[in-house]
N, C-alpha and C positions, 0 to 999 in steps of 0.2 A: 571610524574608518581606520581599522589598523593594516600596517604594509608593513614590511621586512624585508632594510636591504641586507646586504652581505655584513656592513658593519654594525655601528649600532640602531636600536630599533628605533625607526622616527616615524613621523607622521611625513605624509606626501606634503602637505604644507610647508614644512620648515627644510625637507630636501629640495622643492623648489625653487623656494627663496633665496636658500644656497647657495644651488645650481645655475640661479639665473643669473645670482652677483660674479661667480667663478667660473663658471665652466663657458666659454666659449663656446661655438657651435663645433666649428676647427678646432679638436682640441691636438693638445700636446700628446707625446709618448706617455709623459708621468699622468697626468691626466684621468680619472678612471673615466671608462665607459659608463653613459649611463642606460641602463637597459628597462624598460617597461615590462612586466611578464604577468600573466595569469596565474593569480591567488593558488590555486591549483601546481603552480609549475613551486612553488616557493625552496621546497629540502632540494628537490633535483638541479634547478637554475644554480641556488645557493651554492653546492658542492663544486658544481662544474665548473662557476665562477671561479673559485679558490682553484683549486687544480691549473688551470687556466693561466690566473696570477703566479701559481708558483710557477708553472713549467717556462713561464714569458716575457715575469716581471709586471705583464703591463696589468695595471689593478682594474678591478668592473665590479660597478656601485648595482645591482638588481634592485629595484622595488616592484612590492606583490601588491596587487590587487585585481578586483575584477579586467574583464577584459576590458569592456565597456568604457569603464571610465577611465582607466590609462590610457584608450584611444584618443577621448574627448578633450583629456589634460594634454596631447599633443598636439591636436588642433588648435587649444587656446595659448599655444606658447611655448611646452613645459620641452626644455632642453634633451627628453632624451634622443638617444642616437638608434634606439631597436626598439622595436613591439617584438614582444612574444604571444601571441594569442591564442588562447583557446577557442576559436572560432574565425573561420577564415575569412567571412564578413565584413569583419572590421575591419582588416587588412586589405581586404579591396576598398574600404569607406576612405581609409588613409590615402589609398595610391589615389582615387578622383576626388579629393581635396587636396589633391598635391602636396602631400607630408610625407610620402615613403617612395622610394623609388619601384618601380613594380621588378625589374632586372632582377632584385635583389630576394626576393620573398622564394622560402623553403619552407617544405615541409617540415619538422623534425621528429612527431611521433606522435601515437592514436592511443587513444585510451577508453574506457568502457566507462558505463552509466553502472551503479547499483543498487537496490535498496539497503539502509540499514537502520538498525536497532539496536539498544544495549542486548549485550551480550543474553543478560536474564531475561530481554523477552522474545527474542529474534529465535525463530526456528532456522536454520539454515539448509541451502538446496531445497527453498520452494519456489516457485512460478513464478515468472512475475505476472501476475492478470487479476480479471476483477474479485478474485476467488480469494485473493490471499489476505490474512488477517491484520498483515500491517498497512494496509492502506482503507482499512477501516478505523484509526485510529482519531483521537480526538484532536490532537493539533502535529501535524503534519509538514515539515520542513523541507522547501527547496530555494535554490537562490532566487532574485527575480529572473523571473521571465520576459522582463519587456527590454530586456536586451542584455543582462548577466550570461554567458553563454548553457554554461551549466544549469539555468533555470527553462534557459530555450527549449534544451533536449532532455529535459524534465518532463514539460508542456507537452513538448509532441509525444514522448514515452505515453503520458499520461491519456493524452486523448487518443491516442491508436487504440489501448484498452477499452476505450468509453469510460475512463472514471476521472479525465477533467471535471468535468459538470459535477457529480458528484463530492468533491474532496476541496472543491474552489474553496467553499464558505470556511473549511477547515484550513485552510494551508497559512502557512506563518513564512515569510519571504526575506531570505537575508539578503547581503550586501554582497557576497561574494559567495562562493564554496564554500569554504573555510569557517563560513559563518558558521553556516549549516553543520555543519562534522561539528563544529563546538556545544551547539544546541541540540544534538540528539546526543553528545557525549556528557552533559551536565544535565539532561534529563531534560529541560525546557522545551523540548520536542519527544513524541512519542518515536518516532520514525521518520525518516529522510531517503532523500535521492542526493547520491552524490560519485565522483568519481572513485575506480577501482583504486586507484593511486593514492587518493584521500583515507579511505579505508586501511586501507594497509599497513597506515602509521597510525591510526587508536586502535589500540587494545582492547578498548573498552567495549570495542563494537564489532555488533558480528553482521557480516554480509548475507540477507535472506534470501536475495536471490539476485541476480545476475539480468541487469536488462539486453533482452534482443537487441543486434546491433541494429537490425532494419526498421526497428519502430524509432528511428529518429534521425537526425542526420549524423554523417559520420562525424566523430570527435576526433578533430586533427589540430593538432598544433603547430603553428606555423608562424615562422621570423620574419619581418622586414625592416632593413635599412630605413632610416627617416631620411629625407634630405639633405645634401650634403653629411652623413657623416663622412666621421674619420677614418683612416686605415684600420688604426686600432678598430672600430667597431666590425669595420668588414673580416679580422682577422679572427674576432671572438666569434662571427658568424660562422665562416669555416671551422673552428671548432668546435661547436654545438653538434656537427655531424660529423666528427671522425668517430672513430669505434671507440677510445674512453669516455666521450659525451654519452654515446648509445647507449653504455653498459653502466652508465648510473643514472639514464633513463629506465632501464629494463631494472636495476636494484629498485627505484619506488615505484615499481608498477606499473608503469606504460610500458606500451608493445612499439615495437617498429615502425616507422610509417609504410605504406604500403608504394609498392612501384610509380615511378609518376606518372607513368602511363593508365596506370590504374585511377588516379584522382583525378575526382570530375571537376572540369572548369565551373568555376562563379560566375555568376551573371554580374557582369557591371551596373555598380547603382546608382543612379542618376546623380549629377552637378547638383542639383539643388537638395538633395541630402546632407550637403555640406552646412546649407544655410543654418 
């Protein structure tokens, strides 16, 4: 399981441990924020962070990984003060196990599904459907799907086409995105499903087609406070949406989020999802 905060690169384990001896809940000014984000969010989060610190002084620690399990490290404990999710799911899981306040949760930007391949074998601007030659391939890379977000809207991608059933026995399942982009980038995978954002930053890989946004659920990213955070946390939440957050969101490849009026409410998920 690799994550990357802003400073040096640690395992979720030993920033915990850390966090849990230092960091109070209430923290101080000096303090960094500790923020939770989707694997996915890592160069963008990263940047903004810094920007953030220079423009305010006050420092903010990111760690990447799946959405999934930086939910789950919050329920059992893990001191940070923000989710950032690639899936709004979780972010309702959080507010009815009482870890995030609901007041608090923002959209901040959408992003697209796409298929890819090394450069040398990927045709680009084909279909995405059961026609197309990269999802005949013999091992076949997305995140997990039983709860990775990016593996979710992989899944439904896939069975909108009809070629779930088909590609199952084939598929090779990481731990996050990132996995994923790493394993079709080192050849380990013949081809993958991954975000536009992700794409964007290997070279080595070329985008073959473009997934429809309506074969799957929309890809929103979205913030929430945990519990009693701090000023400080609520301050770096406001700036995630001023227009320099936006605009090194739009440099790695996400697009704006859409009107709130436009975003559909969540179904609230049961108390005992908690368990």
């Amino acid at each position: 399981m690799i994550l990357k905060p802003l400073r040096p690169l640690l395992l979720l384990s030993a920033v915990l441990i850390t966090m849990l001896v230092t960091v109070p809940r209430a923290a101080h000014a000096d303090t960094p924020v500790l923020v939770f984000a989707a694997a996915s969010l890592t160069n963008a989060v990263t940047e903004i962070a810094r920007a953030f610190e220079a423009e305010t002084g006050r420092p903010v620690t990111p760690v990447f990984d799946a959405t999934s399990r930086a939910a789950r490290q919050i329920t059992e404990g893990a001191p940070a003060q923000m989710l950032i999710a690639a899936n709004r799911d979780w972010v309702d899981w959080l507010i009815t196990c009482g870890q995030a306040e609901a007041t608090s949760r923002q959209v901040l930007a959408r992003n697209t599904l796409v298929l890819v391949a090394a450069s040398r074998a990927a045709t680009t601007d084909e279909v995405f459907s059961e026609q197309n030659p990269l999802l005949d391939v013999r091992r076949f890379a997305i995140a997990d799907p039983e709860g990775v977000p990016a593996g979710i809207y992989a899944r439904q991608s896939l069975e909108a086409i009809g070629m779930w059933d088909r590609l199952e026995a084939r598929l090779i399942r990481g731990d996050n995105v990132r996995t994923v982009l790493a394993w079709v980038g080192t050849g380990a995978a013949d081809a993958g499903l991954v975000y536009a954002s992700d794409a964007a930053i290997a070279p080595r890989l070329a985008v073959a087609a473009v997934v429809p946004d309506h074969l799957h659920d929309a890809i929103l990213y979205e913030a929430v406070l945990t519990r009693d955070a701090p000023a400080e946390a609520q301050a770096f939440l406001s700036y995630l949406s001023s227009d320099s957050a936006r605009k090194v969101f739009t440099g790695f490849g996400f697009s704006s989020p859409p009107p709130a009026d436009q975003i559909q409410p969540q179904p609230s998920p049961t108390a005992e999802a908690c368990g």
